[in-house]
C-alpha positions, 0 to 999 in steps of 0.5 A: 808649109809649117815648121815647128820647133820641139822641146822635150824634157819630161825626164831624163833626155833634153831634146829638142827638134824642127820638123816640117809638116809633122812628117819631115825631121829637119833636126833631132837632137838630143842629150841623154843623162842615162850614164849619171843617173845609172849609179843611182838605179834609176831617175833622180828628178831633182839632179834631172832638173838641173842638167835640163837647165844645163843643157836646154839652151845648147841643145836649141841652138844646135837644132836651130842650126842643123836644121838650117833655118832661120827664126822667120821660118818657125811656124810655132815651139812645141814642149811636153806639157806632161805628163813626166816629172815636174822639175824637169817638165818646167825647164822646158815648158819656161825655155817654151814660153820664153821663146814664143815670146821673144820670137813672138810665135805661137807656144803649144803644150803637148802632151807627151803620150799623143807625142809617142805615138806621133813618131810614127808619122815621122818620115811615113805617111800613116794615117789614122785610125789605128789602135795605139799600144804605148808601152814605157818606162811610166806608161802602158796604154791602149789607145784608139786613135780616131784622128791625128791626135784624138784618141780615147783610152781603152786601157792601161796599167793598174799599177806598174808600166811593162818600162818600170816592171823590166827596170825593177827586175834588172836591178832585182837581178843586178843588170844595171839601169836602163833594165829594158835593153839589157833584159831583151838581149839576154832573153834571146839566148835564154829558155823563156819557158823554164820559168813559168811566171804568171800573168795578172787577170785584169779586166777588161783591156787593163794591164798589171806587172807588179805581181810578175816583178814580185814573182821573179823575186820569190823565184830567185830567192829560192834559187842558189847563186849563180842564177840563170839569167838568161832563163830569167830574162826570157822567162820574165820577158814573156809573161810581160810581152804575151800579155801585151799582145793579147789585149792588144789583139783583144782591143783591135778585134773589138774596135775593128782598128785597121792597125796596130801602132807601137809606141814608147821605150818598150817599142823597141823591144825585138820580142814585143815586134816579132810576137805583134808582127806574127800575130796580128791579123792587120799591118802593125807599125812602130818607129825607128828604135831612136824614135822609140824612147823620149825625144823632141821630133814626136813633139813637134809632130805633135804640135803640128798635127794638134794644130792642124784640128784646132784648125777643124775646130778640134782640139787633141783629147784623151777620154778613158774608156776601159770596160770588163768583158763581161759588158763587151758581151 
């Protein structure tokens, strides 16, 4: 049995978790700083480092303690190595390494895409292979993942993640910040086809959602006030979503994956899972919507299962692999 403690703090979330065998959550808990950063529309990395330093050492104790567990039972401590924001990706990475040192434990750095598609091993036993669809405020990417923690990248965004594009939109339309709970639960009462926003042709398995966010803006400035947002919302959400899906089934045709995996923030989305869910021609999975967005129990996870093919004389590893169609054929 391996226990491992998580630490995550790459952007806004101080978190930290114990997890047994990269599948059992012994304790998961977290500080969110979502409502200070809501006034300033989104992330400030330097006021983020400092409520980190805050609140790093609280947030162990408490995991340590819920978990129940004693020092001795720590197989290893586990933090984001990146990417995320430098800052706050420091106060974790020094909380990590004080740690090992002092408990005289292994440290192992995660990267923190890996860590979002390792929550879908919490509390499961998913297995790989699969085709990853990460989807977040910073990140879009299609992942095969050919073991626990090894996967090559077949595509990502060229400019905006889907995350950042439904954050930028809500404040283009006044909602607020985070954009992406707000947008999804106004869609569903709202006419995604009223407004035909356009979807980029991007080669290959790559995405790209800055020209729909600069569409919905032309869009409202033609628009007179008071805006139909629902409309909006749902229109935006399915010229985002739709073209999620469709390189995610493209990616799964070519590579054969015998599942679809969700992962990150925008995993959460109810139209991204009942879109995928309808669609795919094989089982599709995701987390917990708590296991969505950034936490410590995918970092454990992670660490475990990363430590595990080191074991095999593996090491995790990301390789880009994006080709157009055109050489597919």
């Amino acid at each position: 049995m391996a226990t491992y403690l998580g630490i995550e703090t790459s952007c806004d979330e101080t978190a930290a978790a114990v997890v047994v065998d990269g599948r059992k959550i012994l304790s998961n808990c977290l500080f969110s700083q979502i409502d200070l950063h809501k006034k300033f529309g989104g992330v400030v990395p330097e006021v983020a480092a400092r409520e980190h330093l805050e609140a790093i050492n609280e947030i162990i104790n408490s995991a340590i303690s819920q978990a129940g567990i004693s020092l001795k039972d720590l197989s290893g401590v586990a933090c984001t190595a990146g990417p995320g924001l430098i800052g706050t990706l420091l106060v974790g990475f020094s909380a990590a390494k004080a740690l090992s040192f002092a408990w005289d434990i292994p440290l192992i750095a995660v990267d923190h895409l890996i860590a979002h598609v390792c929550a879908n091993y919490l509390e499961t036993d998913l297995k790989p292979p699969f085709l990853a669809l990460l989807v977040s405020g910073g990140h879009s990417q299609l992942m095969h993942f050919t073991g626990f923690v090894e996967a090559k990248i077949f595509g990502q965004t060229v400019d905006d993640a889907a995350g950042e594009a439904y954050d930028k939109v809500a404040r283009l339309l006044g909602l607020g910040y985070p954009g992406g709970p707000i947008i999804d639960k106004l869609a569903q009462s709202g006419d995604r086809t009223r407004f035909p926003f356009p979807q980029a042709r991007v080669e290959g398995f790559d995405f790209s959602f800055s020209g729909v966010k600069t569409a919905v803006l032309r869009c409202l400035e033609k628009l007179e006030k008071p805006w139909p947002i629902e409309d909006i919302a749902a229109s935006f959400q399915a010229a985002v979503i739709d073209a999620l899906v469709k390189k995610t089934l493209q990616a799964q045709k070519y590579t054969d994956a015998p599942k679809i995996v969700l992962a990150g923030g925008v995993a959460a989305n109810s139209y991204l899972k009942e879109q995928m869910l309808s669609l795919a021609s094989v089982p599709v999975v995701f987390p917990e919507a708590k296991l969505c967005t950034d936490n410590a129990a995918m970092v454990a996870a992670a660490a475990y299962f990363k430590q595990m093919g080191n074991k095999e004389n593996k090491d995790s590893h990301l390789q880009v692999y994006s080709r157009s169609f055109r050489e597919q054929s």
